[in-house]
C-alpha positions in Angstrom: -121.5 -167.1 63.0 -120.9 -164.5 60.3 -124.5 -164.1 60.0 -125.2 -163.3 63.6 -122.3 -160.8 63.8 -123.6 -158.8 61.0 -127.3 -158.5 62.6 -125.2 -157.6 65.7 -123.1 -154.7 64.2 -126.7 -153.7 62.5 -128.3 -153.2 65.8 -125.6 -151.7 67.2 -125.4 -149.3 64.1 -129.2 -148.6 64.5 -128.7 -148.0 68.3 -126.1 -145.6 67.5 -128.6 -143.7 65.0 -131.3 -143.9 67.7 -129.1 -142.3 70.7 -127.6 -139.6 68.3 -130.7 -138.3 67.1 -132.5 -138.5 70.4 -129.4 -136.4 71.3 -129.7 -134.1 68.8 -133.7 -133.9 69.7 -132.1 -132.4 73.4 -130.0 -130.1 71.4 -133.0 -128.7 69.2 -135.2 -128.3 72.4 -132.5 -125.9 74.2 -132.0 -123.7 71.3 -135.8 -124.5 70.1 -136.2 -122.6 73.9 -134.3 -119.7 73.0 -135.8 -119.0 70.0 -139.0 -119.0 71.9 -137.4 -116.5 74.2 -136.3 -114.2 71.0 -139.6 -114.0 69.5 -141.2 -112.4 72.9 -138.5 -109.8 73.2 -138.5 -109.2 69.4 -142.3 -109.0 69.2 -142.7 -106.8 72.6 -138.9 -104.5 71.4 -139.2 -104.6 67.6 -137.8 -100.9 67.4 -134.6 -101.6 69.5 -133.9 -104.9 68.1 -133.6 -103.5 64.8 -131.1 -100.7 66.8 -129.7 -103.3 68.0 -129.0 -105.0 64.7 -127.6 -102.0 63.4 -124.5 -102.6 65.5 -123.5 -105.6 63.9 -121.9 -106.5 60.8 -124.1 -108.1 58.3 -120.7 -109.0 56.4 -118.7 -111.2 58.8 -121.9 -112.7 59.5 -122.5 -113.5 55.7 -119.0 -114.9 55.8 -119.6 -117.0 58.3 -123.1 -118.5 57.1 -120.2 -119.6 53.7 -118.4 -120.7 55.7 -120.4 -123.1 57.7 -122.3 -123.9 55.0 -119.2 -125.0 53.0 -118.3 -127.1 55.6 -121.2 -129.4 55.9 -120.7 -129.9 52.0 -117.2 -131.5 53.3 -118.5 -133.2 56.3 -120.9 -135.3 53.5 -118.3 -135.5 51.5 -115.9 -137.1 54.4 -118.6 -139.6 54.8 -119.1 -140.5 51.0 -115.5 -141.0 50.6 -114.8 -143.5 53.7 -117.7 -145.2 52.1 -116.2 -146.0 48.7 -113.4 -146.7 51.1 -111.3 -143.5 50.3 -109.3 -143.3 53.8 -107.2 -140.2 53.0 -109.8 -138.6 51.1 -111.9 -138.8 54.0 -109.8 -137.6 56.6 -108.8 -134.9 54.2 -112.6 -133.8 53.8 -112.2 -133.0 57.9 -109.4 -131.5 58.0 -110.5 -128.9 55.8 -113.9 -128.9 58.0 -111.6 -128.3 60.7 -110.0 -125.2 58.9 -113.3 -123.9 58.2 -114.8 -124.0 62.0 -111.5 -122.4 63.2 -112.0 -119.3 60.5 -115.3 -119.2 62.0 -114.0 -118.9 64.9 -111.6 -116.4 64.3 -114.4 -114.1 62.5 -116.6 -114.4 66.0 -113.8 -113.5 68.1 -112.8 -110.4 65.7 -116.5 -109.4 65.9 -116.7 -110.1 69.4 -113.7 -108.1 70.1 -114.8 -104.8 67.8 -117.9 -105.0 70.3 -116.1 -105.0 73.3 -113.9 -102.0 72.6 -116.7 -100.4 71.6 -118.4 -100.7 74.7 -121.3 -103.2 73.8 -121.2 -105.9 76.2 -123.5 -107.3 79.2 -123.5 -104.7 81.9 -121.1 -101.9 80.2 -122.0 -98.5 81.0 -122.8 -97.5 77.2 -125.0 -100.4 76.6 -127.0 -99.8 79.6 -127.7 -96.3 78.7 -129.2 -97.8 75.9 -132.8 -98.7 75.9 -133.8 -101.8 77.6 -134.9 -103.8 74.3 -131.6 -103.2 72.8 -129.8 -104.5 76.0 -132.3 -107.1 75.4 -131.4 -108.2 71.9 -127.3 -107.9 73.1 -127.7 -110.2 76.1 -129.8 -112.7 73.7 -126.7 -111.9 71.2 -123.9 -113.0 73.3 -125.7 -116.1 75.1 -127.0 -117.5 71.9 -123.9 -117.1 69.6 -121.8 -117.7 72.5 -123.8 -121.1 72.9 -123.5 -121.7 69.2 -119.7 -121.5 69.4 -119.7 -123.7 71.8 -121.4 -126.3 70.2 -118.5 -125.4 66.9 -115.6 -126.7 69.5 -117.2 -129.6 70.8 -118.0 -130.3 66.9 -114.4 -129.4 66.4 -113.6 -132.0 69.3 -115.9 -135.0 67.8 -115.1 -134.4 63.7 -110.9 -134.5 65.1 -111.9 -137.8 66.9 -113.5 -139.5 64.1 -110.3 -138.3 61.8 -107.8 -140.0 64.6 -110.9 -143.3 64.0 -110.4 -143.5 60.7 -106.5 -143.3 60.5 -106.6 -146.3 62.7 -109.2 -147.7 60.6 -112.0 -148.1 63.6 -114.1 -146.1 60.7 -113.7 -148.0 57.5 -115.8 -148.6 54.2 -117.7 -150.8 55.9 -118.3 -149.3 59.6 -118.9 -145.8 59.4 -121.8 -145.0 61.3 -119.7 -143.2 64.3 -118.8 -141.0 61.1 -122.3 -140.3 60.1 -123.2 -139.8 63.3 -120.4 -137.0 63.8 -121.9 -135.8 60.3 -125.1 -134.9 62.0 -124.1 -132.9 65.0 -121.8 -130.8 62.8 -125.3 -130.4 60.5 -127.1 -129.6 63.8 -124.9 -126.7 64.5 -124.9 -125.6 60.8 -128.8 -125.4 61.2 -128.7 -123.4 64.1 -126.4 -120.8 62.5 -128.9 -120.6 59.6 -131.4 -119.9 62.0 -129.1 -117.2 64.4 -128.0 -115.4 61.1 -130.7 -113.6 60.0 -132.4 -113.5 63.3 -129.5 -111.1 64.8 -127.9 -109.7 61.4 -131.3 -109.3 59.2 -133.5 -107.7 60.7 -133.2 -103.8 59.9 
């Protein structure tokens, strides 16, 4: 009996790998799109895209590549702890993922804020004096990164359920895979950023 529960829990385990990386696969062909879309505009509008750069603040978004980055170092090191069966460490590790997506956060709403007042958003009168490659690169701005943020809640959502998991000890030292598979989509968005980054903020 014990035998045929453990090949049971493995396929389920490598079922669960399967459907979050297929997943994941859906996730890279949406932005994979968008990308696409970018490298038109920024081929046919190099000049204004670079304008467009201009307005934004390489800084904040240096900050927030840290920051993301930092907090897919925790995410592993969530995982590595529930597996040498380190509850609290674990659920610690989110927590301060957690903090670090809500700083995020709070660094894109700032920036998205200073851009508002200053009168560079989709179908403002300023922006749309500006030339159409530059009102290009904004709309691409805000749908992209506005996506991407997205995508930072719903991690935010998952990474809280697998703390609430693991407190009730449904994710243990020896079944973790739902935390491994949360692991991943935070990586996912993590990858996307490192990808948005210097496409919006690098390219003076």
């Amino acid at each position: 009996m014990t035998t045929i529960t453990t090949v049971q829990e493995h396929r389920d385990d490598t079922g669960s790998r399967m459907g979050m990386l297929l997943f994941l696969f859906t996730e890279l062909i949406l932005f994979g799109g968008m990308f696409l879309v970018y490298a038109v505009y920024r081929f046919k509008f190099p000049d204004e895209f670079r304008l467009g750069a201009h307005e934004l603040n390489d800084f904040i978004g240096a900050v927030n590549t840290i920051i993301l980055l930092t907090s897919s170092l925790t995410v592993a090191m969530s995982i590595t702890a529930i597996q040498q069966g380190k509850k609290f460490l674990s659920v610690t590790f989110l927590g301060m993922t957690q903090l670090m997506a809500v700083a995020f956060l709070v660094n894109k709403y700032f920036e998205w804020s200073h851009k508002f007042s200053s009168g560079l958003f989709p179908q403002s009168p300023i922006l749309l004096q500006k030339p159409h490659g530059e009102i290009l690169y904004f709309g691409l701005y805000y749908v992209m990164t506005g996506l991407h943020a997205i995508h930072v809640i719903i991690g935010m959502v998952i990474l809280g359920v697998m703390m609430i998991f693991i407190m009730r000890n449904s994710i243990n030292q020896n079944s973790y895979v739902r935390l491994e598979s949360g692991g991943l989509y935070w990586h996912l968005v993590d990858i996307i950023w490192i990808f948005l980054f210097p496409l919006f903020y690098l390219i003076h």
